[in-house]
C-alpha positions in Angstrom: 171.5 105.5 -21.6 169.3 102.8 -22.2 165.9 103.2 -24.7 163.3 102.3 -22.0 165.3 105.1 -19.7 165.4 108.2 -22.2 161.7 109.4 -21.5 162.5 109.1 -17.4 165.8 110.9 -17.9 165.0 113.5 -20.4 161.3 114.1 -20.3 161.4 116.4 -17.1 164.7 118.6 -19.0 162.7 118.9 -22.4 160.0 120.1 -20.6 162.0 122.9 -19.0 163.7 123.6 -22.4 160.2 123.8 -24.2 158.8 126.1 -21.3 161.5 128.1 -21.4 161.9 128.9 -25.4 158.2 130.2 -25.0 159.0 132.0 -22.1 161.7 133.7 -24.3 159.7 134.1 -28.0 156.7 135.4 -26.0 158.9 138.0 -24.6 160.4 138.4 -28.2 157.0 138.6 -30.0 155.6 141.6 -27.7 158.9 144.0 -28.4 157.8 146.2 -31.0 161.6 148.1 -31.5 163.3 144.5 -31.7 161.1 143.1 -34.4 158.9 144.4 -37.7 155.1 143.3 -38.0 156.4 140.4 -40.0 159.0 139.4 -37.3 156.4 139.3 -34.7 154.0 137.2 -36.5 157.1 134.6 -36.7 157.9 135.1 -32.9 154.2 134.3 -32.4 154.1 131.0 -34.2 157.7 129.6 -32.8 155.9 130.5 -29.4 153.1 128.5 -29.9 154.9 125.8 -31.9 156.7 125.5 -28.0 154.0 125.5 -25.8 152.4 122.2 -27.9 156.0 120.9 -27.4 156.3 121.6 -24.2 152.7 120.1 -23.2 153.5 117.2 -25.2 156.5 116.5 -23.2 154.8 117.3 -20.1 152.3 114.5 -20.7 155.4 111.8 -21.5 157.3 113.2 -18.0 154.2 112.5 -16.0 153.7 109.4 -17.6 157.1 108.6 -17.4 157.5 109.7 -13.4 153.9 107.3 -12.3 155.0 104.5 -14.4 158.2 103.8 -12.7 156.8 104.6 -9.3 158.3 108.2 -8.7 155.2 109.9 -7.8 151.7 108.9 -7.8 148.8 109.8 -9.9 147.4 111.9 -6.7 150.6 113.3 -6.5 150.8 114.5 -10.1 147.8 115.7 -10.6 147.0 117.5 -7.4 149.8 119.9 -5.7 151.4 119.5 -2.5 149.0 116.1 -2.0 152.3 115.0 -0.1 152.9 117.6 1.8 154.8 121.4 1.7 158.1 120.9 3.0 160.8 118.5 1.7 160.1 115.7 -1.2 156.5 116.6 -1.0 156.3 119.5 -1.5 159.0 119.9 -4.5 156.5 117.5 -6.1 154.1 119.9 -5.4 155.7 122.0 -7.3 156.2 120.1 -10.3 152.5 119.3 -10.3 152.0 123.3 -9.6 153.8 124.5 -13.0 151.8 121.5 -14.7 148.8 122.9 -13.6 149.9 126.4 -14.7 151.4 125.4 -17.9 147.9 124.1 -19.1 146.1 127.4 -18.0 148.7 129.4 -19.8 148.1 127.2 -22.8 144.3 127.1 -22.9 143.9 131.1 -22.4 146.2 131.1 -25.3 144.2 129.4 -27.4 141.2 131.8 -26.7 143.4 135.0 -27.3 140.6 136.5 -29.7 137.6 135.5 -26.9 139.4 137.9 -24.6 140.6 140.5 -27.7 138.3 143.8 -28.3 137.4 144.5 -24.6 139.7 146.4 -21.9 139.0 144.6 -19.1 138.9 141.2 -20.2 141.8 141.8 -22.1 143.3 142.7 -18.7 142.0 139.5 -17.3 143.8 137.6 -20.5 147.0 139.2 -19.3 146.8 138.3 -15.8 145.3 134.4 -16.5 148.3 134.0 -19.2 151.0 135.7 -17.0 150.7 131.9 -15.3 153.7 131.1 -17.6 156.2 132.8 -15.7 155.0 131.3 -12.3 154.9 128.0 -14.2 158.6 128.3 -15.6 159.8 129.7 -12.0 158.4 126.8 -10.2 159.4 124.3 -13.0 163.3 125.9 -12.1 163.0 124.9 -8.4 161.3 121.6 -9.1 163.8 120.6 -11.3 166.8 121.4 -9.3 166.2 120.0 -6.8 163.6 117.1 -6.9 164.7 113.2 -8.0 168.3 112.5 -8.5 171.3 114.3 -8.8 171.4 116.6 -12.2 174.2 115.8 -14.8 176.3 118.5 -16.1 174.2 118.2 -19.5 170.9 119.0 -17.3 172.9 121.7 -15.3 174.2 123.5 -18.2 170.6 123.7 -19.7 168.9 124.8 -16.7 171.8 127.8 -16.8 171.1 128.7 -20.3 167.7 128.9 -19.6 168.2 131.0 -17.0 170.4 133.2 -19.0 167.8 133.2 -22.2 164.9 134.2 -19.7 167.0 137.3 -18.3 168.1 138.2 -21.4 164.8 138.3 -22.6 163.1 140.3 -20.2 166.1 142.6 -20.7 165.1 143.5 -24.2 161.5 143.5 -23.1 162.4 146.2 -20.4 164.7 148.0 -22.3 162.5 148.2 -25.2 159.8 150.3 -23.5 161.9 153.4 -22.9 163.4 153.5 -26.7 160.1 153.3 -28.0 158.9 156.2 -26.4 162.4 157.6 -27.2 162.1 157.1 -31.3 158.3 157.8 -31.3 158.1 160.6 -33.8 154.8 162.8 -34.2 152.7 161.9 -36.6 153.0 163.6 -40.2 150.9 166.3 -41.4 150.5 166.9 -45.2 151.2 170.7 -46.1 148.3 172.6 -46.9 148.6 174.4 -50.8 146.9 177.5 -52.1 144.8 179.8 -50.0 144.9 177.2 -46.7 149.2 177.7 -47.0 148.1 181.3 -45.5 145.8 179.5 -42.8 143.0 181.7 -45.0 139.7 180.6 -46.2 139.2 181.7 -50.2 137.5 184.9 -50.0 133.6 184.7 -50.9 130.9 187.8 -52.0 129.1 188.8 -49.3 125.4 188.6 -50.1 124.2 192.6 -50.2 122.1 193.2 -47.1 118.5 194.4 -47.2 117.9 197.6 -47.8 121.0 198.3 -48.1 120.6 199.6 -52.1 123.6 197.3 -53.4 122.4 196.2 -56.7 123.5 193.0 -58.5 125.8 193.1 -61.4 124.1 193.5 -64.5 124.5 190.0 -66.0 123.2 188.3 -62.7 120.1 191.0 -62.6 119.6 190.3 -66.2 119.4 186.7 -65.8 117.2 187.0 -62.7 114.8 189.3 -65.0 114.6 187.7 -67.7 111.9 185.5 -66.8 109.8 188.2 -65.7 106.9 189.5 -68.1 107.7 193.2 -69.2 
């Protein structure tokens, strides 16, 4: 494969292969049976570490695909330009999970805008969703637009697809085992007179009237400071 070739060749398939690794350690990153608090905090930085890879070869596939003539800068930057059905429209779809790919990135980066608030964090969830429509239609553009895929480029898109489904497997599955190994939460015993689910007792104060008389010591020291 010649040099000036590579970027044309492989841009599009790194692209793919970036996507999908942060399709996969997204996934990872939100099972909280699979992985510790320190193990998510690792699954969250390979994510990210992907998207910027993926963006970055993104931006040399586009490049790559206008500067030998394969698609226009209309073509690239706005979906289905050329049209829904055949060549057009698989370009569309390309320039689609482009376009989707950037949204997922950007309302990545502003996580903690969205963080503290139900319904925005709701709004978060739905805007960085994008991914999975971006990696779906990055699949079908893949397959099927340009030329011919090598086994190499076949075999990737397969594992990909494999990594993906595993994935969303563990993600699935880790919902119900959660909920399975959630224990209630632990409660200290209580030691002395609570053991007995008593109070301590306590001297009633004598009612009015009612002739009880103080102990002598107490009545003493209330008297004492009373002239005789």
């Amino acid at each position: 494969m010649d040099l000036h070739r590579f970027p044309d060749q492989t841009a599009g398939v790194l692209t793919l292969v970036s996507l999908t690794a942060t399709v996969v350690w997204g996934l990872v990153a939100t099972g909280r049976t699979v992985l510790g608090p320190r193990g998510r905090l690792l699954a969250q930085a390979v994510h990210r570490a992907t998207a910027v890879g993926g963006l970055g070869f993104l931006l040399v596939h586009v490049a790559a695909k206008t500067a030998e003539a394969h698609a226009t800068v209309v073509t690239a930057l706005l979906p289905f330009a050329s049209g829904l059905r055949g060549a057009g429209g698989l370009l569309g779809l390309g320039s689609l999970a482009a376009h989707l790919m950037v949204l997922a990135a950007v309302t990545g980066t502003l996580r903690s805008v969205f963080a503290g608030r139900a319904r925005a964090a709701r709004r978060w969830h739905a805007l960085h969703g994008c991914a999975y429509a971006a990696w779906c239609a990055a699949v079908l553009h893949g397959l099927n637009a340009g030329r011919p895929a090598a086994g190499w480029v076949t075999a990737c898109y397969a594992l990909s697809l494999a990594a993906v489904a595993v994935a969303l497997l563990i993600r699935r599955a880790s919902r119900p085992l959660r909920s399975f190994l959630r224990l209630p939460p632990l409660r200290t015993r209580p030691t002395g007179a609570h053991a007995a689910g008593k109070e301590p007792p306590s001297r009633p104060l004598p009612a009015p009237g009612s002739g009880s008389r103080l102990p002598d010591a107490e009545r003493a020291g209330i008297t004492s400071g009373r002239p005789s």
